[in-house]
KOLPAZA-505675 format. One line per field, with one value per residue (C-alpha): residue in one letter; y, z, x. Coordinates in steps of 0.2 Angstrom, whole numbers, plus 5000, padded with zeros to 4 digits. Each point is the difference from the previous one (the first is absolute). Layout:
BEGIN
rest <- A  ...;
y <- Y  ...;
z <- Z  ...;
x <- X  ...;
This chain:
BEGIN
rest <- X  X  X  X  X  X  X  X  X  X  X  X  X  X  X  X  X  X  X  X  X  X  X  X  X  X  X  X  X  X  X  X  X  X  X  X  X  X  X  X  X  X  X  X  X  X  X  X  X  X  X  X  X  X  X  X  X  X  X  X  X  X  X  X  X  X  X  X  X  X  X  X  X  X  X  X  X  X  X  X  X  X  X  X  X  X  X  X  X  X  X  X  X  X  X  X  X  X  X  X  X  X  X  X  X  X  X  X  X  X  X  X  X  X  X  X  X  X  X  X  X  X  X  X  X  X  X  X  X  X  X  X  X  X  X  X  X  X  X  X  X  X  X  X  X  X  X  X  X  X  X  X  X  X  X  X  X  X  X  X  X  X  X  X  X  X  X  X  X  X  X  X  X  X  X  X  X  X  X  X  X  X  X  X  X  X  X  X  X  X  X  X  X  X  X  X  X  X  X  X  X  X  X  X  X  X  X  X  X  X  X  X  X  X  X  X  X  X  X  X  X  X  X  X  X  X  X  X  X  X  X  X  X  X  X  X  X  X  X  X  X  X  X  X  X  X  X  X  X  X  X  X  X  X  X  X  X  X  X  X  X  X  X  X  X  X  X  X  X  X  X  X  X  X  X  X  X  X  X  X  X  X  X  X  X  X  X  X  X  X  X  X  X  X  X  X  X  X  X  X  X  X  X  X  X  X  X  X  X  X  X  X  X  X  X  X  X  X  X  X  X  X  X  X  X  X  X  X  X  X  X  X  X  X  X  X  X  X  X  X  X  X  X  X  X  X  X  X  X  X  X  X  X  X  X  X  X  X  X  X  X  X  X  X  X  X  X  X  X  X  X  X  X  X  X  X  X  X  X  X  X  X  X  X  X  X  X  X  X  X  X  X  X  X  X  X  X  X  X  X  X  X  X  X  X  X  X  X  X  X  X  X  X  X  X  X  X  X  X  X  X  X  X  X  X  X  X  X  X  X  X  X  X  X  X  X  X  X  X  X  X  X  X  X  X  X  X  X  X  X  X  X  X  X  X  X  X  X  X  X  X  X  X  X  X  X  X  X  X  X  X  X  X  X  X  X  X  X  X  X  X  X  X  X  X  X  X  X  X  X  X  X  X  X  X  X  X  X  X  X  X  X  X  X  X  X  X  X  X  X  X  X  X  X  X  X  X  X  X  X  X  X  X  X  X  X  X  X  X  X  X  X  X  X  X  X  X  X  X  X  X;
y <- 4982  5008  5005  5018  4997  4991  5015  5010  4990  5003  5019  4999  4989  5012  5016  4994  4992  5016  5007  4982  5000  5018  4992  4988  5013  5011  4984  4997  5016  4998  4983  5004  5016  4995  4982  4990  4991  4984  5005  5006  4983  4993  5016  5001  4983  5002  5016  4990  4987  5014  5006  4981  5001  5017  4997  4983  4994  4984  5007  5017  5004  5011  5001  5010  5005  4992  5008  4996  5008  4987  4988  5001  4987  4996  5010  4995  4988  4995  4988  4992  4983  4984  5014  4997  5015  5009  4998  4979  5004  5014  5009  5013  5007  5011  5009  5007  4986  4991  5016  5013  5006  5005  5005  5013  5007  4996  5010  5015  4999  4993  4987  4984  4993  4988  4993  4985  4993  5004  5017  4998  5009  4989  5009  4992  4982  4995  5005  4991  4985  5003  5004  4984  4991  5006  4999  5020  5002  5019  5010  5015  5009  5015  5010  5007  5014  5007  5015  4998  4981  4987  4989  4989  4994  4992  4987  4992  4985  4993  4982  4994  5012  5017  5014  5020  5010  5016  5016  5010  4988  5000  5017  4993  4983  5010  5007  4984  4997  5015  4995  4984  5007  5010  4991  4986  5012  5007  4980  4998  5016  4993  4984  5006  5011  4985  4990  5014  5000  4980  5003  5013  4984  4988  5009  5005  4982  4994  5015  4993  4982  5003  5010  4981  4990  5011  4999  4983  4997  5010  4991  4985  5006  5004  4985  4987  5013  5001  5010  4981  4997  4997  5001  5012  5011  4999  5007  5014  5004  5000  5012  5013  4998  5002  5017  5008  4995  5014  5014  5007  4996  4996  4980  4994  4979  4992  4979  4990  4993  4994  5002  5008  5017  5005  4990  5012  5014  4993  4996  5017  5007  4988  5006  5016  5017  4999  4981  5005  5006  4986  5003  5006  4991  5006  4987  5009  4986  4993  5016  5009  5016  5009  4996  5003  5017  5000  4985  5011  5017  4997  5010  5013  4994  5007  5000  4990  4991  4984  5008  5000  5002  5006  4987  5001  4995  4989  5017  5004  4983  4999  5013  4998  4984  4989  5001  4986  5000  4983  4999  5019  4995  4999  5016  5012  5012  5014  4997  4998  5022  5001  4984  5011  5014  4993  4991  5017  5012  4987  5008  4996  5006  4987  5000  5013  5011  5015  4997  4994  4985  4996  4984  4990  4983  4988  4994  4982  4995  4983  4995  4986  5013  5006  5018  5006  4992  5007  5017  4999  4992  5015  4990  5007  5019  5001  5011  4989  4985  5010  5006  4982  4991  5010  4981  4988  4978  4987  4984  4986  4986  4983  4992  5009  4995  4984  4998  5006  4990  4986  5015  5006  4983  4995  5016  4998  4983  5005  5015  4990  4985  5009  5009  4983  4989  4990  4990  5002  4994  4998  5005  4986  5004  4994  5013  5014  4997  5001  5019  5005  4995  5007  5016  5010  5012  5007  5002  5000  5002  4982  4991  5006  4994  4984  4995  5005  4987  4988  5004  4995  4985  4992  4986  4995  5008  5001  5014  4995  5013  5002  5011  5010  4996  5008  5000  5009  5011  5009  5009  4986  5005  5003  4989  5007  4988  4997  4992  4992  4990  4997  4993  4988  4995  4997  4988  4991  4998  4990  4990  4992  4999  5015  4991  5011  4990  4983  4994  5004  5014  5018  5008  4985  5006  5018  4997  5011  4992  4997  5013  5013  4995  5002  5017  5005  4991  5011  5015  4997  4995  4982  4987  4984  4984  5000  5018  4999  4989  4998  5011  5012  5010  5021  5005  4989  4998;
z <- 5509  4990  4985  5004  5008  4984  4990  5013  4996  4982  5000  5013  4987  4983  5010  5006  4982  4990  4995  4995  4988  4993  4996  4992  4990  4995  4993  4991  4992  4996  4993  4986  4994  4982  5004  4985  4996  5000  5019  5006  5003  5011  5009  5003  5008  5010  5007  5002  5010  5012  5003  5005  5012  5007  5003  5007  4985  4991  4984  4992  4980  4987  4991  4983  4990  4983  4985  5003  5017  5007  5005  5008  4999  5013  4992  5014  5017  5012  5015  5018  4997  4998  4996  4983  4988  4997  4981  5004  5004  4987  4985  4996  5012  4997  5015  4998  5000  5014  5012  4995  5016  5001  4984  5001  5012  4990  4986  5009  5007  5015  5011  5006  5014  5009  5015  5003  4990  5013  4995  4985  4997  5000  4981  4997  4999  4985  5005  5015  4989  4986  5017  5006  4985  5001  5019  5003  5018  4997  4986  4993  4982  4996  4983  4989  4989  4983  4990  5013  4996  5012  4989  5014  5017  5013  5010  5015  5010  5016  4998  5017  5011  5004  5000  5000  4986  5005  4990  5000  4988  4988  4991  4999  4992  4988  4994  4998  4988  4992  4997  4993  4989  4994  4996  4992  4989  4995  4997  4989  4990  4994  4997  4989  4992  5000  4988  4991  4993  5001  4990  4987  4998  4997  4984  4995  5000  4993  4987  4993  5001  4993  4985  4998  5002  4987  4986  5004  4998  4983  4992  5005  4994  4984  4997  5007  5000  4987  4988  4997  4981  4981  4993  4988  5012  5013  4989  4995  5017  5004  4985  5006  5020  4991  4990  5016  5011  4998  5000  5014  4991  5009  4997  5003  5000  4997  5002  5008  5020  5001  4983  5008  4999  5015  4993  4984  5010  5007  4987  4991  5016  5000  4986  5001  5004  5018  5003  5016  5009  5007  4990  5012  4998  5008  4997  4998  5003  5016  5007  5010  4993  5015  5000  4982  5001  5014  4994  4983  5006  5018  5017  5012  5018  5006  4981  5007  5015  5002  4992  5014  4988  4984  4984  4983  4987  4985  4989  5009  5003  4982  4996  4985  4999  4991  5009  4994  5004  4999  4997  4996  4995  5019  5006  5008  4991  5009  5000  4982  4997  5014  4990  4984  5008  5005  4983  4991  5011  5008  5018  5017  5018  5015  5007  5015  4991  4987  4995  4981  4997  4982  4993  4988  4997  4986  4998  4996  5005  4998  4998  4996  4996  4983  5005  4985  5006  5019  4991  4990  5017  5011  5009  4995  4994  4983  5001  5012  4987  4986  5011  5005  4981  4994  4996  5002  5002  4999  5006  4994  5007  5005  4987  4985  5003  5004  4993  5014  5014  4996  5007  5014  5008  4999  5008  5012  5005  5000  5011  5014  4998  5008  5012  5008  4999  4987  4987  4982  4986  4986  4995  4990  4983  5005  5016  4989  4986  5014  5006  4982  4996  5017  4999  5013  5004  5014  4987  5006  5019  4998  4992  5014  5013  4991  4999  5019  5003  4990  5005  5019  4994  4991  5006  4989  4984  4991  5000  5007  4995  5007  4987  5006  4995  4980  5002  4985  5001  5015  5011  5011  5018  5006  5020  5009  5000  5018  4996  4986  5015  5011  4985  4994  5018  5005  4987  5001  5017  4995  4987  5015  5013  5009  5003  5000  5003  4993  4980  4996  5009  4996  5002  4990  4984  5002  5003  5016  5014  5014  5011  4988  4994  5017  5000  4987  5003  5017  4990  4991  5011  4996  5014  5005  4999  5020  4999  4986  5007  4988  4986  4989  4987  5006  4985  4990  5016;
x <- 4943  4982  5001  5002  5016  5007  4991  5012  5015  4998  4999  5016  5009  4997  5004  5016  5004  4994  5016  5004  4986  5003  5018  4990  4992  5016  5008  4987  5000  5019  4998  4988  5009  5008  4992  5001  4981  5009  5003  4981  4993  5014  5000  4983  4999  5015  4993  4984  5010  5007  4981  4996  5014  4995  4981  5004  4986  4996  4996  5006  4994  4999  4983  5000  4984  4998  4994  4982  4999  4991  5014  5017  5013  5015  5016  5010  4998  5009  4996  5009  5005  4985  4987  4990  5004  4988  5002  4997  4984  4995  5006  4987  4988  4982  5002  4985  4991  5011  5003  4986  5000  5019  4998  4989  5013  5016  4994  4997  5019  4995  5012  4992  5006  4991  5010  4986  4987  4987  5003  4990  4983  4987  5000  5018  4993  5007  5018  4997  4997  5015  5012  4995  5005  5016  5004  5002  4998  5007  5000  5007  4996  5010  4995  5012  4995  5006  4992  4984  4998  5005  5011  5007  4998  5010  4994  5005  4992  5004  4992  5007  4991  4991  5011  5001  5004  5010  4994  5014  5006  4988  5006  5017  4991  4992  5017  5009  4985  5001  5022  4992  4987  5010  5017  4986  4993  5015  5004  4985  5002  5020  4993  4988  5015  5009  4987  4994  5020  4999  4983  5008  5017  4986  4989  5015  5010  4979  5001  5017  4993  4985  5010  5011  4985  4989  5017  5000  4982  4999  5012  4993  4982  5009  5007  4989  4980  4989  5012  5006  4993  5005  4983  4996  4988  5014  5014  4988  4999  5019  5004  4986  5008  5016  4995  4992  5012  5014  4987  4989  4985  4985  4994  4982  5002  4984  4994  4993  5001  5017  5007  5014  4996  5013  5016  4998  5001  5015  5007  4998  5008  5013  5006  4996  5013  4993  5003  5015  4984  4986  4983  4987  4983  4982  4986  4986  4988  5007  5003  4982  4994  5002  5017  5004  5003  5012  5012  5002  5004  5006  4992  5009  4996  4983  4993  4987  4993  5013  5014  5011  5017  5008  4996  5006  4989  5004  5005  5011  5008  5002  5007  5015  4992  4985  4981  4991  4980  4993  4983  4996  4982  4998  5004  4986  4994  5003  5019  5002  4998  5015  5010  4998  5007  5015  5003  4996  5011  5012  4997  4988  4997  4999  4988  4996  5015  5001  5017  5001  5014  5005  5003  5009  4991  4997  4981  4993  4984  4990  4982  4989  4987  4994  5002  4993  4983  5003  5002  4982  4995  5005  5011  5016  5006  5002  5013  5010  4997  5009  5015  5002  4997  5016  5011  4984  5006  4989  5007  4990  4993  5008  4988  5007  5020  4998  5016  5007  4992  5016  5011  4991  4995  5021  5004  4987  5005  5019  4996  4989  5008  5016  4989  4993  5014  4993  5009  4990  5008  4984  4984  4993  4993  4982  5000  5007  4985  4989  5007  4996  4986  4992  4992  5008  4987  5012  5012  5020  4996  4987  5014  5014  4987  4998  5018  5004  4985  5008  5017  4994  4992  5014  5011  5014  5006  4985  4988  4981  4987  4982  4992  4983  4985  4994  4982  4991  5019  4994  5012  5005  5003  5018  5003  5014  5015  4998  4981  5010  5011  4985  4991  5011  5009  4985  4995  5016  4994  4986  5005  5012  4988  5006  5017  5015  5017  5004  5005  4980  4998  4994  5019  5008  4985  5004  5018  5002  5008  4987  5005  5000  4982  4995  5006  4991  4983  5004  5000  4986  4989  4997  4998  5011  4990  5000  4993  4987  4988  4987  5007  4990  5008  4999  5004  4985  4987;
């Protein structure tokens, strides 16, 4: 028998089995009516299974288009017994690049069937190539379209042998596609329903975490922050906090680089009328001038290239509450006139809306800067400096309440001690005349950093401090506690010949069981003995 007499054969069959297949269809129709999305994928691929039956096919998939229009992934596959999925073999494919020639036709609607590779056009020879590699022998791509675009295509592949593909039944194909398409766009669009509640459960279940975690947190600040202090300069400070507190005055803090600016303005709000509601906080020196202006006032969608949603700004998120702007000195010129505005008339617009919102907020704000200076500089509106300078703070440096170091180191050590599972029972007196005499040029913020280092360091119950270098009193520079680790891990590692285990051994100094100094040598980056090789220092080479 030719091949025109199995071509025969195969037109024979279909016609005599069409109202079987258009049974097919109608039950398919029926099935996904008030199908549940749960449902979609098993029906699909039992539907597939019925197609593979039908054509008398090795292969039958689904091939949807994903969101960058150049690939489509396998959906839904199935395949006879001891044939390699197709998904075995690949996930994703650039059809455009693996099948430009049936491409080309694909997206103008057109069906591909190709019922023997010597069909191919001499033009088609990179199919040729990609059908080889996957043992078609007979092929069949059917596109789907929805809104003008073809979203999906069904594919079938005869791998055994050559083979005929009847026409009449590439209209009926191209509907069970469209039942597909359809039902797993209707899928996607409640899955995205579905999470978009999910998403709305989860900032709400954060919102009320964050709201815990933020009470929480200020009290702790209050107890254990900055605020800590019996020295004369700190009691001044605390009667001021406590005279502003129950009014709506504005407060301008002023200090140094980490004299705990911030914890005041907690603390004020802490104690505050408002203190049931979270203090909103914009740092105006981390945040980038072009997106200043939107994180205060908030943006409808469409205000401006990118803005793809709604956003409230900060004024409105603390509204009934306290606004605290840390590092005011810092703010663009150009928004401080709209800031005024706001603090003189207690209302704004987003931004790409007319519509005025009133507020009810609290103002403290926090700088570093002398803004008297920035205002006879030009760099800041006089007008804005006296709005803000209505309660003014000055919180002094560490170096003139040094009384008050004993107190902060013990809650320091009592705090991260707890946090790191360490057992710290005393601060010998020598250590503690050390922290006193030291300049502390990063004020409260250099000192907290110097008791985690030594926190980390000690073994036992006595406190081991490593106290930065005071050349001339110049602002020593700050190392990240992870540099701190590496540093001294890695000088432990020296002084015992890079040995880790054993009674003389790097983990036995430290007083980390081996395999958790593994772990973290891991996490650091620093190598084993076996995988150092001649070893030379990153972090000094």
């Amino acid at each position: 028998m030719d091949a025109n007499d199995g071509n025969k054969l195969d037109r024979d069959y279909y016609k005599r089995n069409q109202i079987e297949f258009e049974k097919l269809i109608s039950g398919l129709s029926a099935k996904f009516i008030n199908l549940s999305p749960d449902d979609v994928d098993g029906v699909i691929n039992q539907t597939l299974k019925e197609l593979l039956s039908f054509f008398n096919v090795d292969r039958c998939m689904l091939l949807r288009e994903l969101p960058d229009k150049n690939f489509y992934q396998i959906s839904h596959f199935e395949t006879v017994q001891n044939i390699l999925p197709a998904d075995r073999i690949f996930n994703r494919i650039n059809l455009n690049q693996s099948f430009p020639w049936m491409m080309e036709k694909l997206v103008k609607n057109e069906v591909v069937a190709i019922e023997s590779m010597d069909q191919l056009p001499l033009v088609a020879a990179v199919e040729r190539k990609t059908h080889f590699f996957f043992y078609n022998k007979a092929v069949l791509s059917v596109p789907v379209t929805v809104s003008g675009n073809v979203n999906s295509i069904i594919v079938l592949n005869s791998i055994k042998e050559a083979r005929s593909w009847p026409t009449e039944y590439f209209p009926r194909l191209r509907l069970i596609g469209e039942i597909f398409t359809n039902a797993l766009l209707h899928k996607d669009a409640q899955e995205k329903i579905q999470k978009s509640f999910e998403e709305i459960k989860r900032l709400k279940d954060l919102l009320q975490a964050e709201s815990e975690y933020l009470n929480v947190e200020l009290k702790q600040a209050h107890r254990y922050g900055e605020v800590i202090g019996q020295s004369e300069a700190m009691k001044k400070i605390l009667r001021r906090m406590e005279q502003v507190a129950a009014s709506d005055v504005t407060v301008l803090i002023m200090g140094e680089t980490g004299t705990g600016k911030e914890m005041i303005a907690r603390a004020i709000h802490n104690i505050s009328n408002r203190r049931d509601r979270r203090m909103v906080k914009v740092d105006c020196a981390s945040l980038p001038p072009s997106l200043i202006e939107g994180e205060l006032f908030g943006r409808e969608k469409g205000a401006y290239t990118g803005a793809e949603s709604r956003q409230l700004g900060r004024f409105e998120i603390a509204d009934g509450s306290t606004l605290f702007f840390d590092e005011i000195g810092e703010l663009p010129l150009e928004l401080q006139g709209k800031l005024l505005r706001v603090l003189q008339d207690r209302e704004f617009e987003r931004l790409g809306s007319t519509k005025t919102i009133k507020i009810n907020i609290r103002v403290l704000a926090a700088t570093n800067r002398n803004l008297a200076e920035e205002v006879q500089k030009g760099r800041f509106r006089e007008d804005l400096y006296y709005r803000l300078n209505v309660f003014p703070l000055t919180v002094p440096p560490l170096i003139e309440r040094t009384e008050d170091i004993p107190l902060l180191v013990n809650a320091f050590v009592d705090e991260l001690s707890k946090k790191m599972g360490k057992n710290i029972e005393r601060i010998p007196s020598k250590t503690m005349d050390k922290l006193k005499r030291y300049k502390w040029p990063g004020n409260i913020r250099e000192l907290r950093n110097v008791i985690e280092n030594a926190v980390v360091i000690s073994n036992g119950k006595y406190l081991n401090v490593n106290l930065p270098s005071e050349k001339g009193h110049a602002v020593t520079e700050i190392i990240t506690l992870k540099e701190m680790e590496y540093q001294h891990i890695v000088q432990t590692l020296k002084k015992t010949d890079w040995c880790i285990k054993g009674p003389n051994g790097a983990a036995k100094l430290l007083g980390l069981h081996p395999s958790t100094l593994y772990n973290v040598m891991g996490r650091l980056g620093i190598p084993t003995r076996r995988q150092k090789g001649p070893y030379k220092d990153s972090k000094t080479a």
